[in-house]
N, C-alpha and C positions, 0 to 999 in steps of 0.2 A: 802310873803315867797319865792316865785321865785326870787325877784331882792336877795335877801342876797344870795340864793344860789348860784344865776350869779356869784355875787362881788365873792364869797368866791373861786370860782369854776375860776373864772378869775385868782387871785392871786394864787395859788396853779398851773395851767398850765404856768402861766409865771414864776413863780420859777424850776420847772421840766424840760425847755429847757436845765436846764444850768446844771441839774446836771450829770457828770460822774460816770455810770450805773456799771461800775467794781470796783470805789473806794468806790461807796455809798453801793454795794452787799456787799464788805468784809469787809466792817465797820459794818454792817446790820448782817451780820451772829454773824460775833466775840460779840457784846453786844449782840444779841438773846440770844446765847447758855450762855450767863452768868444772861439773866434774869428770875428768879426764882417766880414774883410772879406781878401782873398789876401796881404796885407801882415800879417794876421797869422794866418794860415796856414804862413808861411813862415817868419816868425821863431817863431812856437808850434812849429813841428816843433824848432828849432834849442832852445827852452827846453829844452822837454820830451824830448828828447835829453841834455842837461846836467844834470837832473832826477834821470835814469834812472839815469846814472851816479855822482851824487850819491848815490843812493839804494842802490847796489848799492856804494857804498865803506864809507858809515854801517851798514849791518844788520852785519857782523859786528864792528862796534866796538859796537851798542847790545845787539843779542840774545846774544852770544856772547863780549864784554869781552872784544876782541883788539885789541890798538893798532892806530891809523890809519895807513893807508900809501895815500900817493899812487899813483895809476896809474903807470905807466911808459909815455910818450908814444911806442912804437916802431910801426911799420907795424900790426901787427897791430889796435891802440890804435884808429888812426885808422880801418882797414875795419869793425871795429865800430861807431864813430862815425857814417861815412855811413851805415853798414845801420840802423843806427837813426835818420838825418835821415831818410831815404829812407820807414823804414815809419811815421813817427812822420807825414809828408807826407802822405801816402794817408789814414792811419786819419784825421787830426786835418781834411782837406780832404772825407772824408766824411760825416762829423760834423756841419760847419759848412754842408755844402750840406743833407743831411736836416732840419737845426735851420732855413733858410732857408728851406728847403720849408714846413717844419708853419707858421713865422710864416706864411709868407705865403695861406697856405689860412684859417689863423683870424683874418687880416684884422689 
């Protein structure tokens, strides 16, 4: 049970180096406050993961007018991937419980 958690636990902190903590916040917030129920909790982490990386292939085509290049899908690609389902899960599931909370306090 320990070695899966290592692997898993490995994968997720090498995809977390690379992520940009203000772009991944206000992608995290904006899908929160829009998800209304753990089905879309779930699939919101998974947008807004695809999003992110949308987002970080376009900047240096829009700001810096360098041609478009697709990702290269190798391991490295995909530990990125999950660290970003992963924290995209947490921020966008705390989000959507404190936005559930205030509703339900103001009735």
């Amino acid at each position: 049970m320990a070695q899966i958690f290592d692997t898993w636990w490995s994968i997720i902190r090498d995809g977390l180096n690379h992520i940009n903590p203000i772009q991944g916040l206000i992608i995290g917030l904006l899908v929160g406050w829009a998800a209304t129920s753990i089905i879309g909790v779930v699939f919101g982490a998974f947008a807004a993961s695809a999003i992110y990386i949308v987002i970080d292939l376009l900047k240096p085509v829009i700001f810096d007018h360098k041609t478009f290049h697709l990702p290269v899908f190798d391991t490295a690609f995909w530990h990125f991937f999950f660290a970003l389902y992963f924290a995209f899960l947490v921020i966008i599931a705390l989000v959507s419980i404190i936005r559930n909370v205030i509703e339900s306090i103001r009735g």
